[in-house]
N, C-alpha and C positions, 0 to 999 in steps of 0.2 A: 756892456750892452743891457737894454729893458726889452725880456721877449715875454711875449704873453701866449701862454699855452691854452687854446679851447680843449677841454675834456681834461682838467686839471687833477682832478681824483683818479684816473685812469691809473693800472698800473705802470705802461712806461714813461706817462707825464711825472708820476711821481720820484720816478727813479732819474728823471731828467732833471728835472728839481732841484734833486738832490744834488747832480752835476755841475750843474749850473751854479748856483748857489756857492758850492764851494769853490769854485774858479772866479768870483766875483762879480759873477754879472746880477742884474736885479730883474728880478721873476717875480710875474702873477699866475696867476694860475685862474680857469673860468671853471666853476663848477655849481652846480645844481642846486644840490643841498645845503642850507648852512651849517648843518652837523659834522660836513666833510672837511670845515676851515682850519681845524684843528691840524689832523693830518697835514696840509700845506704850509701850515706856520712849522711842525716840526720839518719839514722838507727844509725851510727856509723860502718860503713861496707866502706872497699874497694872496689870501685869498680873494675871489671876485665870484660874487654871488650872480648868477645872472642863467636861465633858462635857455640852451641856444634852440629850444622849438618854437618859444613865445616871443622872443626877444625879438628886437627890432635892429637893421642895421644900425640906425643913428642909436640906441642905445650901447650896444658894440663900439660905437665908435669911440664916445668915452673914456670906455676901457682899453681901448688900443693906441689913443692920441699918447706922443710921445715915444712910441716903443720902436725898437730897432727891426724888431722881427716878431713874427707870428709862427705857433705852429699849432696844426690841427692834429691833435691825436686823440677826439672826440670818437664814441659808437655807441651803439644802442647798449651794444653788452649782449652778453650770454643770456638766453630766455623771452632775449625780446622777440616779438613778430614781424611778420613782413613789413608791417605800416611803418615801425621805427626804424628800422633799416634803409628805406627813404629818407622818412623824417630828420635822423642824424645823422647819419654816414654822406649821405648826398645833400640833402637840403640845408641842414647847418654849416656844411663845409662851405658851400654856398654862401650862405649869410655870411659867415664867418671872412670868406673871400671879397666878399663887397665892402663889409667894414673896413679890413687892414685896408682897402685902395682908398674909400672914403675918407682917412686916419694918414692918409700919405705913409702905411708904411709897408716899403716895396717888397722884404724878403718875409715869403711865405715858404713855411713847408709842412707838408700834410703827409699823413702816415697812412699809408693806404694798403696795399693786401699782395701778394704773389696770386695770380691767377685772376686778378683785376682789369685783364688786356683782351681778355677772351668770352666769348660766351660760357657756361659752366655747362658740363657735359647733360646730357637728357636726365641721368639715375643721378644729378645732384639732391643733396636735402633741400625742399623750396624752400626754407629760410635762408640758408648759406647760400645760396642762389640766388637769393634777392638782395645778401650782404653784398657777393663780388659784383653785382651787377651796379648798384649804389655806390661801391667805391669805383667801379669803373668809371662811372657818369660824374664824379667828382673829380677821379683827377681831367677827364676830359673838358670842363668845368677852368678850373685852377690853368690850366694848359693852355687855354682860348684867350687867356689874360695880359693884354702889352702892357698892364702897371702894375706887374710882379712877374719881379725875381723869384719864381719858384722853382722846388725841389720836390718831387715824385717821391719815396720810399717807400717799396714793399718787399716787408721782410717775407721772408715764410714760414713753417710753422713754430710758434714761441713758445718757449719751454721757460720755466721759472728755474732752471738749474743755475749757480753761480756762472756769471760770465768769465769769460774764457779773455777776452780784450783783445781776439783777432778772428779775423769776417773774409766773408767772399764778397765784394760789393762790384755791382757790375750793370750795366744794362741787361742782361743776361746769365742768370749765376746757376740755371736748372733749379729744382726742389731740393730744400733741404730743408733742417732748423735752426733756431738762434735763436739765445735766450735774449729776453728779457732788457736785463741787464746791458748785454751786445748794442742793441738798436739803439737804447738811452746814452749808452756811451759814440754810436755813429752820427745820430740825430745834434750832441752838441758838436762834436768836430765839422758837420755841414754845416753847422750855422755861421760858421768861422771861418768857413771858406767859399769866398762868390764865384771860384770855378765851377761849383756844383749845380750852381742857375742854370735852369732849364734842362736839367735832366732826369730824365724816369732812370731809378735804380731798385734795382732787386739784394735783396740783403740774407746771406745767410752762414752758418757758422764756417770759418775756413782758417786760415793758418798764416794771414797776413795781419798784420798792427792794426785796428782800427785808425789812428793815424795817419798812419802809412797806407790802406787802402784809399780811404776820404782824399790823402794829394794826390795818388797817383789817379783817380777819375778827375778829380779837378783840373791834374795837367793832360789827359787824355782829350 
């Protein structure tokens, strides 16, 4: 397979990468900086230099003609303000959605937040407030889409502890955490599996095979 990851420098783009890569599929990766290229070639990832706040769909497209699958695991990041919390959580996901259809390429999946369904309570921090609100409006976005096969996933909260290699994944899973590692290793078993089309999952550390979680929603 050729999947091209938006927010390529991220860390669970890079850890998916690294996944990928060594299962033999062929990965680019869309990132910002050209200083980041580096990191992606040790991934074993392409780098693809490309701004998704400036960028244009037809330039996206480009970069996606050819490819089996997309995934967005783009964000503003830590520090950013409310404006980029729009700007890339929602509105690149966006772009980003118009390209792979533009590009004929049907399976998208976008990494998106536990708590992304709901309004966020009054005493939220305005900024993380305007994160889940952004990622909400994104996967609802990606969801309104009849020329993709997509996939919802939203882990909760991420911890960089070594991954464990077994998940709760579920429509439903309540709060909990997963590292890192966990999601990157869920995020390529859904790519691999088209039972997972069109549906919102929730992801978070539990006691079943990642594997083995991914078929059993796919046959669900």
């Amino acid at each position: 397979m050729r999947i091209v990851i938006a927010g390529g420098h991220g860390q669970i783009a890079l850890r998916l990468e690294r996944l990928l890569a060594r299962r033999g599929d062929e990965v680019a990766g869309v990132i910002r900086k050209p200083e980041q290229a580096g990191d992606l070639l040790a991934a074993g990832a392409e780098p693809v230099v490309c701004d998704l706040e400036s960028a244009t769909a037809q330039e996206l497209v480009r970069h996606l003609e050819g490819a089996d699958a997309a995934v967005f695991a783009a964000g503003a990041g830590p520090g950013s303000g409310i404006e980029r919390k729009d700007t890339v959580d929602r509105a690149a996901a966006a772009l980003f959605a118009d390209a792979a259809e533009a590009a004929g390429v049907r399976r998208y999946v976008i990494v998106s937040s536990m708590g992304a369904d709901r309004e966020p309570p009054e005493d939220t921090d305005p900024v993380f407030a305007a994160y889940l609100r952004a990622k909400g409006a994104a996967d609802e976005d990606v969801r309104s889409r009849a020329g993709l096969d997509w996939t919802v996933l939203r882990p909760g909260r991420l911890t960089d502890d070594p991954g464990t290699g077994q998940v709760a994944l579920a429509e439903s899973t309540g709060r909990g955490a997963v590292t890192r590692d966990d999601v990157a290793a869920v995020l390529a078993a859904i790519l691999t599996e088209p039972g997972t089309a069109g549906r919102t999952l929730e992801l978070i550390g539990g006691d079943t095979p990642v594997e083995q979680a991914v078929k059993a929603v796919a046959a669900g």
